[in-house]
N, CA, C and O atoms as CSV, one atom per row, in Angstrom:
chain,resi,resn,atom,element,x,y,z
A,1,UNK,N,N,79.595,49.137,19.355
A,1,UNK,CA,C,78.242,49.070,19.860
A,1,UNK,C,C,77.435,48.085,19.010
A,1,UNK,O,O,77.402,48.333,17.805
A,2,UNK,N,N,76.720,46.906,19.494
A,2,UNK,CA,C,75.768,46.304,19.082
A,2,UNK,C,C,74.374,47.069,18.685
A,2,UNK,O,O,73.852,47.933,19.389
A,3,UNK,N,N,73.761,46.505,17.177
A,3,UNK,CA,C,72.900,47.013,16.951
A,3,UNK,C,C,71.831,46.751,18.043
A,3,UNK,O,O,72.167,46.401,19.174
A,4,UNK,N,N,70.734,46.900,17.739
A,4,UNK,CA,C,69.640,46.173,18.463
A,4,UNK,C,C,69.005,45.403,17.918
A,4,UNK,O,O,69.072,45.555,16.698
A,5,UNK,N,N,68.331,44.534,18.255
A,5,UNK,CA,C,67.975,43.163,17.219
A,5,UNK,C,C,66.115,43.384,16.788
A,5,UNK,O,O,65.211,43.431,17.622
A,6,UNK,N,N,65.986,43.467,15.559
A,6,UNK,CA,C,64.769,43.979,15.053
A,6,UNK,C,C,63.098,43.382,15.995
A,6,UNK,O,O,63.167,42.158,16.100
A,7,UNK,N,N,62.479,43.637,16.289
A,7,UNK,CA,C,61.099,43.221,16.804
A,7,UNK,C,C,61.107,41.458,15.901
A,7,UNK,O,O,61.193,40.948,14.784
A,8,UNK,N,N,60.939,41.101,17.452
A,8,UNK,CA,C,60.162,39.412,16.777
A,8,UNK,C,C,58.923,39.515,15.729
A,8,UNK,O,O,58.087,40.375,15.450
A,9,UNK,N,N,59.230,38.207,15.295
A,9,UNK,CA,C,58.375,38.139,14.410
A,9,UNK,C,C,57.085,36.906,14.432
A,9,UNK,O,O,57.366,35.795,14.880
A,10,UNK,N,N,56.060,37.113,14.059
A,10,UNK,CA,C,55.139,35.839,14.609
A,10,UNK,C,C,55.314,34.799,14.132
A,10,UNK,O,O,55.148,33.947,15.004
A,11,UNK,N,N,55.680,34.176,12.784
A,11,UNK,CA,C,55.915,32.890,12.459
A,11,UNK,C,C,57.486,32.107,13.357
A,11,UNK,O,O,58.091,31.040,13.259
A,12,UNK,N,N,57.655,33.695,14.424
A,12,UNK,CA,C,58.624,32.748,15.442
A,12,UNK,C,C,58.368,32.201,16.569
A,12,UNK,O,O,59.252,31.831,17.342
A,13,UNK,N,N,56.858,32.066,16.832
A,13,UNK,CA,C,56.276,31.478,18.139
A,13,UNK,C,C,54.728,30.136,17.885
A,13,UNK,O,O,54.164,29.967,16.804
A,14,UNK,N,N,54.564,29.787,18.498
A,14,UNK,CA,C,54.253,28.487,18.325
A,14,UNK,C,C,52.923,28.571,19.462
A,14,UNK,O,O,52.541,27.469,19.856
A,15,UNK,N,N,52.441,29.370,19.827
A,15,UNK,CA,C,51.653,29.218,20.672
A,15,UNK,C,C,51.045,30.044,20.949
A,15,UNK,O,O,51.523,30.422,22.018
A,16,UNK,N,N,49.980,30.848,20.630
A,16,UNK,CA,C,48.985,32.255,20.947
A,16,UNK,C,C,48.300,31.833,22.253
A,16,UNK,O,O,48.122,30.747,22.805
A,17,UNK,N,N,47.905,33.422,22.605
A,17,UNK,CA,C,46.943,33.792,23.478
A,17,UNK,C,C,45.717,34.855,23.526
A,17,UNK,O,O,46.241,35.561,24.387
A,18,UNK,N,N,45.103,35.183,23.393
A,18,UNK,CA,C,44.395,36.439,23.531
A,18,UNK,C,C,44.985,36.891,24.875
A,18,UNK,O,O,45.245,36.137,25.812
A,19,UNK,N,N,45.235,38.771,24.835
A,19,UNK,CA,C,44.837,38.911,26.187
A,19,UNK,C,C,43.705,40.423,26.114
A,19,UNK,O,O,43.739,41.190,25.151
A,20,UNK,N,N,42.631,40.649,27.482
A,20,UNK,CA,C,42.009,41.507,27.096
A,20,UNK,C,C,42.659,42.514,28.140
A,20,UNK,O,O,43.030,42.280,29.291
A,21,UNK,N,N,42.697,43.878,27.309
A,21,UNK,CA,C,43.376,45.168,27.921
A,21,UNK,C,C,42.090,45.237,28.939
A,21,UNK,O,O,40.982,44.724,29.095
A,22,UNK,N,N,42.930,46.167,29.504
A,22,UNK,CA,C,41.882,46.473,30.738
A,22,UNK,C,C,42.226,48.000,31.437
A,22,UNK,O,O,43.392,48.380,31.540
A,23,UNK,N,N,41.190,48.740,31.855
A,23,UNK,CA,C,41.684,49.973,31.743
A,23,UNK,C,C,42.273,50.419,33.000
A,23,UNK,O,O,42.423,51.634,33.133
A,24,UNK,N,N,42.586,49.742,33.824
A,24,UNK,CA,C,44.031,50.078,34.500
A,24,UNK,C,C,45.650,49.447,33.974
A,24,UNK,O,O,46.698,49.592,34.603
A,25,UNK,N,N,45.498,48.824,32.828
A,25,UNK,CA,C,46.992,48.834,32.220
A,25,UNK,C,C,47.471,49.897,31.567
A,25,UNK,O,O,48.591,49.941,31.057
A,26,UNK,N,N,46.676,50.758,31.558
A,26,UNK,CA,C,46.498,52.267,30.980
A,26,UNK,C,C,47.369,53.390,31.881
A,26,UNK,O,O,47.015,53.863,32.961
A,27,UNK,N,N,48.371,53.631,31.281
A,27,UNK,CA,C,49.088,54.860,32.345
A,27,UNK,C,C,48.754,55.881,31.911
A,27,UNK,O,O,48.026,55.979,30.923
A,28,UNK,N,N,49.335,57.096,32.726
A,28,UNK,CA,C,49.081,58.420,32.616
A,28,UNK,C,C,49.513,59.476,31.096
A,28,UNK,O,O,49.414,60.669,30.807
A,29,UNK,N,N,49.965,58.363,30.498
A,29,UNK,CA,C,50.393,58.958,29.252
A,29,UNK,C,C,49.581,57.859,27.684
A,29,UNK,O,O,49.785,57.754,26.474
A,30,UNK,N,N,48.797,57.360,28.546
A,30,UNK,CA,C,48.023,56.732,27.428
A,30,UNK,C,C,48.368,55.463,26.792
A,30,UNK,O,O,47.594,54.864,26.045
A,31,UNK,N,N,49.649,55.027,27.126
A,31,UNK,CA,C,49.571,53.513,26.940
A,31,UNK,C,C,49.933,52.790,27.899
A,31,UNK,O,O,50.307,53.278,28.966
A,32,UNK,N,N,49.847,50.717,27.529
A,32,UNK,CA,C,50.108,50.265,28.392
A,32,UNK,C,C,51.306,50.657,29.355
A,32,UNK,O,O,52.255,51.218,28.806
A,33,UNK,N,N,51.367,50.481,30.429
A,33,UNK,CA,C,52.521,50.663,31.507
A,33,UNK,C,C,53.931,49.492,31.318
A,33,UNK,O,O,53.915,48.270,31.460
A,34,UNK,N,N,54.853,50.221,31.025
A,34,UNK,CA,C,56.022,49.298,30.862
A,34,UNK,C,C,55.592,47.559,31.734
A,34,UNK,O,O,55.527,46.465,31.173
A,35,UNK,N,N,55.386,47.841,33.071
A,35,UNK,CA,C,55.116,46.980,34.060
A,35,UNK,C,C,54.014,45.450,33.866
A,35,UNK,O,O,53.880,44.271,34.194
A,36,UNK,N,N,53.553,46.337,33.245
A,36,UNK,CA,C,51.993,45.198,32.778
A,36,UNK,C,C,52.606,44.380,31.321
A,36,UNK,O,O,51.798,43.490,31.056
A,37,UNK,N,N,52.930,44.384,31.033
A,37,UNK,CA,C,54.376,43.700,29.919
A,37,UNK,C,C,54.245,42.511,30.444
A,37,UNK,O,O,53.384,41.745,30.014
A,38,UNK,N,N,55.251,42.094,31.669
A,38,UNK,CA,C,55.617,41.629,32.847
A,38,UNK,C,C,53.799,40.316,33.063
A,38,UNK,O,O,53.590,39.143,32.753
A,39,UNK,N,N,53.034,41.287,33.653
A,39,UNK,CA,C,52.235,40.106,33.622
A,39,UNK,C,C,51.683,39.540,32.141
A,39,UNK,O,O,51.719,38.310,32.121
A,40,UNK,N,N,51.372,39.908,31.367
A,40,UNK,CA,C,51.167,39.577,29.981
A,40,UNK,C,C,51.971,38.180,29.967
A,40,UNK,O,O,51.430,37.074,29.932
A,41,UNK,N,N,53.501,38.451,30.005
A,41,UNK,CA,C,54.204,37.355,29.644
A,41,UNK,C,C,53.784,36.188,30.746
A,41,UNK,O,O,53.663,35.046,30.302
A,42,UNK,N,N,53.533,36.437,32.297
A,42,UNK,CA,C,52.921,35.434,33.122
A,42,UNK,C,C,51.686,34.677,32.688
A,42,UNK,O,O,51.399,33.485,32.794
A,43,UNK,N,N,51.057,35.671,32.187
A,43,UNK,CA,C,49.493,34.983,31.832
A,43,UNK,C,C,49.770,34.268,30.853
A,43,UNK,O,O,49.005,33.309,30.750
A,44,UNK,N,N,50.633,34.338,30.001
A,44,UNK,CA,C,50.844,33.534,29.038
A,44,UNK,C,C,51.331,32.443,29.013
A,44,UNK,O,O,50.883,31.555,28.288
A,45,UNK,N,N,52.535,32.257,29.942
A,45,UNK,CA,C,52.867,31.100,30.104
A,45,UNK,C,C,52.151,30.193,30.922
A,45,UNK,O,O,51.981,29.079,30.426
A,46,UNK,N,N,51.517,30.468,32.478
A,46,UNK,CA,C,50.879,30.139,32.895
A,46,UNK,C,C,49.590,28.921,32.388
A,46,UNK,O,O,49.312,27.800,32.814
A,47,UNK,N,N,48.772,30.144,30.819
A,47,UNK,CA,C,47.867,29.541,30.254
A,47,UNK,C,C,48.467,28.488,29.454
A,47,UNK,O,O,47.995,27.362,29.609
A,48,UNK,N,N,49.339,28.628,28.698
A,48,UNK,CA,C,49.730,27.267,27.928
A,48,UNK,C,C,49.848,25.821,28.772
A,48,UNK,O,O,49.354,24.767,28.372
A,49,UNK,N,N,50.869,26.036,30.461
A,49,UNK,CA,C,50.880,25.530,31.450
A,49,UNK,C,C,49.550,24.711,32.044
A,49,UNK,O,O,49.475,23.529,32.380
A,50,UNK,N,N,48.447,25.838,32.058
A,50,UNK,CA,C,47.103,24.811,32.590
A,50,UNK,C,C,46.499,24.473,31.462
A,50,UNK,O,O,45.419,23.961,31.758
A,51,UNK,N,N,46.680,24.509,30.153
A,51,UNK,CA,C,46.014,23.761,29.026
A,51,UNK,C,C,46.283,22.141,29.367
A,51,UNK,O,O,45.849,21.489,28.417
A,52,UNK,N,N,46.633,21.604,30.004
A,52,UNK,CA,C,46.958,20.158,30.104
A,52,UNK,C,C,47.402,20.176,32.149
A,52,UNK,O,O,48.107,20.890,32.862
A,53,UNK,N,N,46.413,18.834,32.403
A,53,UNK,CA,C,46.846,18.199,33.692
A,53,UNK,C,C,47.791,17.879,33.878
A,53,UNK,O,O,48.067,16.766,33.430
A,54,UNK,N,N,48.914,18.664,34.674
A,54,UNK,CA,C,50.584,18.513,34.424
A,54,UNK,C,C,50.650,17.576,36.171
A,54,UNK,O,O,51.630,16.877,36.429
A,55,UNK,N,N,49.846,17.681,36.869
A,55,UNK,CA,C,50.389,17.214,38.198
A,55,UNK,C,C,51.049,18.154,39.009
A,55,UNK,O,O,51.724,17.726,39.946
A,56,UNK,N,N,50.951,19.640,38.761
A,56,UNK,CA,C,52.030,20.218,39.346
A,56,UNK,C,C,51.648,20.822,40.864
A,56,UNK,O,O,51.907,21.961,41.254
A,57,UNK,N,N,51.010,19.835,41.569
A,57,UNK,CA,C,50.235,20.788,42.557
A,57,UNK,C,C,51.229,20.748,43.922
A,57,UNK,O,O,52.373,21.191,43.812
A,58,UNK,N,N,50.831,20.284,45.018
A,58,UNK,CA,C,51.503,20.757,46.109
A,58,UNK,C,C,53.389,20.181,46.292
A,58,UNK,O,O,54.334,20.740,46.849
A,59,UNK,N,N,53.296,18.839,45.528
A,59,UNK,CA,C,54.600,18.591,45.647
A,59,UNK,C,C,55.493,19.250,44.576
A,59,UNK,O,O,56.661,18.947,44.820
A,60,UNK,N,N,55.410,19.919,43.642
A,60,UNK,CA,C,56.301,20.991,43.163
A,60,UNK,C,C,55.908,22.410,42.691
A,60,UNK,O,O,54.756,22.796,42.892
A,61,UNK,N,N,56.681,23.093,42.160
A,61,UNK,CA,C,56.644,24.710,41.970
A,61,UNK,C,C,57.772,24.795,41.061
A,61,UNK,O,O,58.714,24.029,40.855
A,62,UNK,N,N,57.372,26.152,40.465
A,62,UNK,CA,C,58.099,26.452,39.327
A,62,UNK,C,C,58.117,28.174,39.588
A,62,UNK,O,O,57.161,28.919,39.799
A,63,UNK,N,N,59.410,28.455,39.499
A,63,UNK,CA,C,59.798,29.710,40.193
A,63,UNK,C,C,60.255,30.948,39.173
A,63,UNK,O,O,60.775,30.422,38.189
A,64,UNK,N,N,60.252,32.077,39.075
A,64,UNK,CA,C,60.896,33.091,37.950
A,64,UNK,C,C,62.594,33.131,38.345
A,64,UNK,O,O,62.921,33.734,39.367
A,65,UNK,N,N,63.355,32.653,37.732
A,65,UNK,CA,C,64.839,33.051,38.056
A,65,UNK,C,C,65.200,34.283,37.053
A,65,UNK,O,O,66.220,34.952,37.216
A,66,UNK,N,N,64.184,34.543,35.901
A,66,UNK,CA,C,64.720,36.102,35.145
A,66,UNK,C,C,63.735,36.338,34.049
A,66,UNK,O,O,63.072,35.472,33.478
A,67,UNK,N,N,63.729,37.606,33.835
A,67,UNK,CA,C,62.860,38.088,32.520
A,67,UNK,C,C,63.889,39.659,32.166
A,67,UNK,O,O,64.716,40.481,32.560
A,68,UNK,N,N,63.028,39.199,31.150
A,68,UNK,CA,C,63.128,41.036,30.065
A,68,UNK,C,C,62.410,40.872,29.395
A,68,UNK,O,O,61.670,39.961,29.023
A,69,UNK,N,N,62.734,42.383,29.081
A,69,UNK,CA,C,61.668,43.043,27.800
A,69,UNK,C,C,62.037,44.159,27.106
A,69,UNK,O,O,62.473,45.148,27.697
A,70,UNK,N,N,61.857,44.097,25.391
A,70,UNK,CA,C,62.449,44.783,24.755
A,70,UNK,C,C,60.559,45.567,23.846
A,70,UNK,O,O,59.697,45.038,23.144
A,71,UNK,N,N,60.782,47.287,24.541
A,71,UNK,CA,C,59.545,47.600,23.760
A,71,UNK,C,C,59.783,48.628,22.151
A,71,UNK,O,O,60.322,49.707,21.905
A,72,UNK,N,N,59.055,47.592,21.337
A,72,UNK,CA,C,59.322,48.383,19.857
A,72,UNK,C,C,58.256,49.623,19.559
A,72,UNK,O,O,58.584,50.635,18.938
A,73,UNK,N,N,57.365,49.464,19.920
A,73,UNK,CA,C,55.991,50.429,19.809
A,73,UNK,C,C,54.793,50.409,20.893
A,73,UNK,O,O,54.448,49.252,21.132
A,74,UNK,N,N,54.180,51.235,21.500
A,74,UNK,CA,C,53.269,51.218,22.269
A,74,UNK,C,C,52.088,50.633,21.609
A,74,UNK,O,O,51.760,50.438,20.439
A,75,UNK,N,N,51.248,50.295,23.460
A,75,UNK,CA,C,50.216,49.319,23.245
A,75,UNK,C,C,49.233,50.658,23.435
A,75,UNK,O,O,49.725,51.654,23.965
A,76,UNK,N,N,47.865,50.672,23.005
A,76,UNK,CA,C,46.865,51.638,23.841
A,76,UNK,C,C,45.736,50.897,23.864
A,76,UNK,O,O,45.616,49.979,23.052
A,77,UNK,N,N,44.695,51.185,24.828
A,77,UNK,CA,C,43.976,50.600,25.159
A,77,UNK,C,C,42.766,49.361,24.122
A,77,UNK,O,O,42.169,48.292,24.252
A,78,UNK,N,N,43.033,50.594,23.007
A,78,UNK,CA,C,41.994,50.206,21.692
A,78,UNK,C,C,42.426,48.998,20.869
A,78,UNK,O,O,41.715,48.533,19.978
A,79,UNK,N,N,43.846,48.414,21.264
A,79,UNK,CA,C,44.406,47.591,20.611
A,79,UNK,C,C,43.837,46.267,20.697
A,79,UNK,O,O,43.415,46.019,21.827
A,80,UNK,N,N,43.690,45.313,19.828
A,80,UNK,CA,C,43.831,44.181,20.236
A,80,UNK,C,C,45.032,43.381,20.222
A,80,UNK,O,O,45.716,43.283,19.203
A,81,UNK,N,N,45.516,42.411,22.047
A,81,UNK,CA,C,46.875,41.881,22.171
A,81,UNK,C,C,46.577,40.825,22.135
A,81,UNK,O,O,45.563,40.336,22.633
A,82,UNK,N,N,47.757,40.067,21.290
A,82,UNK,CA,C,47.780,38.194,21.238
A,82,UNK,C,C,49.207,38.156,21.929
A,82,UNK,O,O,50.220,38.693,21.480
A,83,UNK,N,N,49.126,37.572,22.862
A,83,UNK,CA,C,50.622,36.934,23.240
A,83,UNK,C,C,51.346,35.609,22.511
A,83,UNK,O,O,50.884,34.469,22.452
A,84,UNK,N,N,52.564,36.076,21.994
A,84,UNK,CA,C,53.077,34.228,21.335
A,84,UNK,C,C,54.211,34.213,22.264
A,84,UNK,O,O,54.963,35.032,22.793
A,85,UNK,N,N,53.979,32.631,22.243
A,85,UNK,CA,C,54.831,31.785,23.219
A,85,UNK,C,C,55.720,30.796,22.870
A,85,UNK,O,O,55.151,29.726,22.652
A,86,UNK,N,N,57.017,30.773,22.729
A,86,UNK,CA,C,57.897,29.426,22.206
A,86,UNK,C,C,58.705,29.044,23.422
A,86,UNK,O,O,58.790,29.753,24.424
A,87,UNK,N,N,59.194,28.067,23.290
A,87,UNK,CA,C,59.953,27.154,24.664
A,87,UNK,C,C,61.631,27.595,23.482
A,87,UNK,O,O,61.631,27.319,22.283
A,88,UNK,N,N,62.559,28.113,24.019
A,88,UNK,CA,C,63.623,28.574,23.560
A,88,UNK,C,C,64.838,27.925,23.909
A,88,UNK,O,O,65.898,28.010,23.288
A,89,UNK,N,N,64.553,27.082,25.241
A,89,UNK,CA,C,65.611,26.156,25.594
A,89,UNK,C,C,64.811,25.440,27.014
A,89,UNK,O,O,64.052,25.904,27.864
A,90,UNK,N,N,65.306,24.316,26.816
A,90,UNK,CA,C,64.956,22.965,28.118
A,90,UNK,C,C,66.199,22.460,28.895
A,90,UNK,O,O,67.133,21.883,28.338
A,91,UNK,N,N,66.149,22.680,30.015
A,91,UNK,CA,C,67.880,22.027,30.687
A,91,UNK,C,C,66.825,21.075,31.649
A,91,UNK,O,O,65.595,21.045,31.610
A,92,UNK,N,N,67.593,20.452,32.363
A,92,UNK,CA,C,67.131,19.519,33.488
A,92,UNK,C,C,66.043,19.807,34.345
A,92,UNK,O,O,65.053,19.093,34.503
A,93,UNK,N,N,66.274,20.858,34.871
A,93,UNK,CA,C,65.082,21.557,35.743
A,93,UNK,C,C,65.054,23.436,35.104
A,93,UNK,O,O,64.589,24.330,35.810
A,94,UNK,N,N,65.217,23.507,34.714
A,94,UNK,CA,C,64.724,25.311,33.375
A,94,UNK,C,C,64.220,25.218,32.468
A,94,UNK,O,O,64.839,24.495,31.688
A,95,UNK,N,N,63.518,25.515,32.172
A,95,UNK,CA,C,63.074,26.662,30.939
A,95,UNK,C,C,62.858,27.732,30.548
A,95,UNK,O,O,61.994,28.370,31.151
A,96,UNK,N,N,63.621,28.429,29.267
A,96,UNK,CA,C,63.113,29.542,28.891
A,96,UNK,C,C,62.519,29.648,28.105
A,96,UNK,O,O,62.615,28.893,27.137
A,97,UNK,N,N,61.338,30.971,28.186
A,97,UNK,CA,C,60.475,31.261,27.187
A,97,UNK,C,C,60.838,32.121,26.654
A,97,UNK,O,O,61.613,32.847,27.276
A,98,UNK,N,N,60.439,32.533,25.083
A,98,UNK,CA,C,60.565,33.501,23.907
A,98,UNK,C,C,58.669,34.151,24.192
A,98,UNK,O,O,57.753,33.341,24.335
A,99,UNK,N,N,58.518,35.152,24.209
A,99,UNK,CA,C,57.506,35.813,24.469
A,99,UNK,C,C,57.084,37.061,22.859
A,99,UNK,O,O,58.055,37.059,22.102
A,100,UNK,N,N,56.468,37.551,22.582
A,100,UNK,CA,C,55.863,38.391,21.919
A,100,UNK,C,C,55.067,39.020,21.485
A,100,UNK,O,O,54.710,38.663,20.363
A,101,UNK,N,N,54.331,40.303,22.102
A,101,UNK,CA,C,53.286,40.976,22.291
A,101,UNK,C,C,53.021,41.020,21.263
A,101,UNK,O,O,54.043,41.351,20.663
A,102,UNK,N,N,51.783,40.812,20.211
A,102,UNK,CA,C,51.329,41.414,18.988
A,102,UNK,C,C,49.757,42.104,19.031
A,102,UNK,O,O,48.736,41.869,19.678
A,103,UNK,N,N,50.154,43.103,17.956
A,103,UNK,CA,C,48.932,43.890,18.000
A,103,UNK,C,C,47.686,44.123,17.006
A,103,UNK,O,O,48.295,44.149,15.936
A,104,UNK,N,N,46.764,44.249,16.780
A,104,UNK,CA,C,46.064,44.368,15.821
A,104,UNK,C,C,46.466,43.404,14.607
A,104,UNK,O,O,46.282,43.789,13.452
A,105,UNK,N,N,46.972,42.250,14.858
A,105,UNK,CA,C,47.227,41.105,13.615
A,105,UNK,C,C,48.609,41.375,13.305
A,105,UNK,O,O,49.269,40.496,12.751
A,106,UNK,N,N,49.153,42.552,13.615
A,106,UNK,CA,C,50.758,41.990,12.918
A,106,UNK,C,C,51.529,41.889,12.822
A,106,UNK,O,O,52.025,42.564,13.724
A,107,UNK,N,N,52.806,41.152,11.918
A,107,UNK,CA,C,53.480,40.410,11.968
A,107,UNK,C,C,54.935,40.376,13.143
A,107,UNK,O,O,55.633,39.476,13.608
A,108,UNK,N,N,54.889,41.996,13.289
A,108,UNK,CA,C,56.477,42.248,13.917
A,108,UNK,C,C,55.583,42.682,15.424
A,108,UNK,O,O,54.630,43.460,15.475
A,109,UNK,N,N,56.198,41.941,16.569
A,109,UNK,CA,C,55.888,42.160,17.539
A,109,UNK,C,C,55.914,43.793,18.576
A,109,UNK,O,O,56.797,44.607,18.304
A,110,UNK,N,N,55.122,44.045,19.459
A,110,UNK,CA,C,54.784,45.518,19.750
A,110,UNK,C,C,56.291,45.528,20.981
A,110,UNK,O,O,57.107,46.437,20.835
A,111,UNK,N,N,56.497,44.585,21.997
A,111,UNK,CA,C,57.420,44.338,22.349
A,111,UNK,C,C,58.146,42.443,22.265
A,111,UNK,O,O,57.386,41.557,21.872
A,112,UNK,N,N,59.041,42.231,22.517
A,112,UNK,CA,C,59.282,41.040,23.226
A,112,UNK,C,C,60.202,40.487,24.552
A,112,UNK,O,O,60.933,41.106,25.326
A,113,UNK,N,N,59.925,39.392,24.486
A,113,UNK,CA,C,60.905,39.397,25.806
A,113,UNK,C,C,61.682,37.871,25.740
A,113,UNK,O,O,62.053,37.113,24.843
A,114,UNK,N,N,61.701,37.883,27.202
A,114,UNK,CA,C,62.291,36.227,27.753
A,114,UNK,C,C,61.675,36.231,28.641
A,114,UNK,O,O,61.090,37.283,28.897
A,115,UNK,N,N,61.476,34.911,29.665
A,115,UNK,CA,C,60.848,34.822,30.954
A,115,UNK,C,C,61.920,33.058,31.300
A,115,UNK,O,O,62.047,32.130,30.502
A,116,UNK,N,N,62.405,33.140,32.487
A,116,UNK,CA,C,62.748,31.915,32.860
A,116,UNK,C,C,62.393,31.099,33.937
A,116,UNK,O,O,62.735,31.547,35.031
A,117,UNK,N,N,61.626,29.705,33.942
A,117,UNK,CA,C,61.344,29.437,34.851
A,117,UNK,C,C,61.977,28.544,35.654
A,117,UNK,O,O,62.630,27.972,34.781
A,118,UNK,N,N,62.350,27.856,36.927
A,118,UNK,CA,C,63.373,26.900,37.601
A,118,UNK,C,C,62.410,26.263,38.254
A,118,UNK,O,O,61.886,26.786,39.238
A,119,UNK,N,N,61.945,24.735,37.688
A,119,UNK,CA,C,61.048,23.307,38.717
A,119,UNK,C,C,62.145,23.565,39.830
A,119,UNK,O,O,63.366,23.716,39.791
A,120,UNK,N,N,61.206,23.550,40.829
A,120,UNK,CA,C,61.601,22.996,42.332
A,120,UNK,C,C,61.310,22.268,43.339
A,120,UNK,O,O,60.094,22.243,43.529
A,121,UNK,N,N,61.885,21.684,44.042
A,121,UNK,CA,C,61.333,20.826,44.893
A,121,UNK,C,C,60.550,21.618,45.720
A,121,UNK,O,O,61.235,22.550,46.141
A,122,UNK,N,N,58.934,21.665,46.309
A,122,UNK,CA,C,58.667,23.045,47.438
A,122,UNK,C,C,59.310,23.010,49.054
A,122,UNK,O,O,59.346,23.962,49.834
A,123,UNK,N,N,59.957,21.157,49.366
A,123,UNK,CA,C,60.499,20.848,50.454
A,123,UNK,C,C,61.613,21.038,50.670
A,123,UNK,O,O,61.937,21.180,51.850
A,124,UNK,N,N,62.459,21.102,49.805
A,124,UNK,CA,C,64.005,21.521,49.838
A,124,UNK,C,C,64.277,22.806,49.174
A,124,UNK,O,O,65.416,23.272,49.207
A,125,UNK,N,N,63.333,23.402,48.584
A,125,UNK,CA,C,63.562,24.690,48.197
A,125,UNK,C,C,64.697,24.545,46.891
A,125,UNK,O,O,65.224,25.632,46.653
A,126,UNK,N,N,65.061,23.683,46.210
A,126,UNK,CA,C,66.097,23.036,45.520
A,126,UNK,C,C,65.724,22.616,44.225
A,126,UNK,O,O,64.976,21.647,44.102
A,127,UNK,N,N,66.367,23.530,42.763
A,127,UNK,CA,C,65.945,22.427,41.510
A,127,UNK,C,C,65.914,21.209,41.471
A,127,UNK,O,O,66.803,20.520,41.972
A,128,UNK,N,N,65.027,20.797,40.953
A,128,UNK,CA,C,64.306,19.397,40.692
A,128,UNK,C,C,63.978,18.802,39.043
A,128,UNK,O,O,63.006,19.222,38.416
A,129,UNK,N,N,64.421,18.329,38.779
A,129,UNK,CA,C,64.212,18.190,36.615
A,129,UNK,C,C,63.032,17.883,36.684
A,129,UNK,O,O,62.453,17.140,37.476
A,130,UNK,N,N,62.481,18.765,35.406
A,130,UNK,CA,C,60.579,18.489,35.304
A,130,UNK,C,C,59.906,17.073,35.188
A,130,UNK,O,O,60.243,16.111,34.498
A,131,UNK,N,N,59.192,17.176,35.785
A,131,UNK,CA,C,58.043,15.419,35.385
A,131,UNK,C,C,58.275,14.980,33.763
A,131,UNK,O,O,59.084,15.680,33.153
A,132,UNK,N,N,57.847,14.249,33.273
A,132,UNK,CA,C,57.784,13.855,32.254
A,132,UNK,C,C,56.842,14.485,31.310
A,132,UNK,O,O,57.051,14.805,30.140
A,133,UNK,N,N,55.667,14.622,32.082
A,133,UNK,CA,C,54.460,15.330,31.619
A,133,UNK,C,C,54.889,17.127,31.230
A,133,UNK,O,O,54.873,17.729,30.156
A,134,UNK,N,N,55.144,17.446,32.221
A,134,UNK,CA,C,55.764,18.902,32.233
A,134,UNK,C,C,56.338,19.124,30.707
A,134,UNK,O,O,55.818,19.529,29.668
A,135,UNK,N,N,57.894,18.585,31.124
A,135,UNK,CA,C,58.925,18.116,29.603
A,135,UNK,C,C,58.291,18.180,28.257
A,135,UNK,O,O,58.596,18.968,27.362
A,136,UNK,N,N,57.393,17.277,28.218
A,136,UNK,CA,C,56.972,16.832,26.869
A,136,UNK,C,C,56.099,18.149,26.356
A,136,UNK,O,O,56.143,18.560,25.197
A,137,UNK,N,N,55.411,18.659,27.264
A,137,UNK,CA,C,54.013,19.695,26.739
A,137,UNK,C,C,54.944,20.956,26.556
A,137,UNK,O,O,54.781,21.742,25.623
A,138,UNK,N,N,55.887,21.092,27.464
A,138,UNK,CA,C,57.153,22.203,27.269
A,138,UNK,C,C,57.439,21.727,25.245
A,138,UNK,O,O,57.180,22.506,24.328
A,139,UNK,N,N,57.816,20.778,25.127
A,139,UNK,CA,C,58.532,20.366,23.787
A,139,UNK,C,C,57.451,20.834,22.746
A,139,UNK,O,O,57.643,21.398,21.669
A,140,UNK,N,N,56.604,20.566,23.168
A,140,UNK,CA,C,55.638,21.011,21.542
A,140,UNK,C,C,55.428,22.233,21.050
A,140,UNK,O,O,54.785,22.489,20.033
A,141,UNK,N,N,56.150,23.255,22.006
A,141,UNK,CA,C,56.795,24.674,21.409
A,141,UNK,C,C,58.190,25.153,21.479
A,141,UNK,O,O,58.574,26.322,21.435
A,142,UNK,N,N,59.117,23.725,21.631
A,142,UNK,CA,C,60.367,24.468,21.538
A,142,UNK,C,C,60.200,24.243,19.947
A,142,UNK,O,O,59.559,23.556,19.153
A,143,UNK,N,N,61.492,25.575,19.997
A,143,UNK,CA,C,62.156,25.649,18.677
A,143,UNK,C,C,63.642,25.433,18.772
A,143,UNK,O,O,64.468,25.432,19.685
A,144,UNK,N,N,63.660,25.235,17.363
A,144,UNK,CA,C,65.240,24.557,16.940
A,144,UNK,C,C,66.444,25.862,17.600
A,144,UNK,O,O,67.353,25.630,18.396
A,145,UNK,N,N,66.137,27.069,17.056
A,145,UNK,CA,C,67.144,27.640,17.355
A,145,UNK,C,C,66.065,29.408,16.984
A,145,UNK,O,O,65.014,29.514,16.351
A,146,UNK,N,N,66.879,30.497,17.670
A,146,UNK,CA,C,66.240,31.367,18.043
A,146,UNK,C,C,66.720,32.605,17.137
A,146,UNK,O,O,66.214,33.716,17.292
């Protein structure tokens, strides 16, 4: 049996976010909902995504082909969440992201994950390798190795 691999850590991501809780991420047992994880990691990538005029409007799209999530400790409402974001690998038309919920400042993440995205053509429904623009703003948070 494989151990499990300890909670990320923040000097392993390259890119923050604030996000503000909101009191329907709140389940019936008092913390965030496994589910809302899930958008956290969207909003996050998303925002790094519209920090810069990428061109990405009607002639392409960028699609989820997979995620996870690994939770080390609950979120509750009172917390404050920063999302970190690293680019973990670049292929022709993919990328994956390294994700990591942090809480109240520190260092070992509350959960983390992956998120993968696939450029597509929106006319052929078919990978397409990212613009140039895309590529490059992707690069200024990859890391060497994970």
């Amino acid at each position: 049996m494989t151990a499990r691999p300890p909670p990320a850590r923040r000097e392993a991501f390259r890119w923050f976010t604030q996000i503000t809780l909101r009191w329907n991420d709140i389940d019936i047992f008092g913390h965030v909902n496994n589910a809302r994880y899930y958008e956290f990691f969207d909003s996050a990538v998303l925002g790094f995504l519209h920090e810069r005029e990428l061109g990405l409007g009607a002639d392409a799209a960028m699609v989820v082909a997979e995620s996870g999530c690994r939770f080390h400790r609950e979120i509750v409402f009172t917390d404050r969440l920063e999302m970190g974001l690293r680019v973990e690998r670049i292929g022709t038309s993919s990328v994956r992201y390294g994700l990591g919920a942090f809480i109240n400042g520190n260092d070992e993440a509350a959960a983390d994950g992956h998120f993968v995205h696939v450029f597509v053509d929106p006319r052929q429904q078919r990978p397409a390798p990212f613009p140039s623009p895309v590529r490059g703003h992707l690069e200024t948070i990859l890391v060497s190795s994970v």
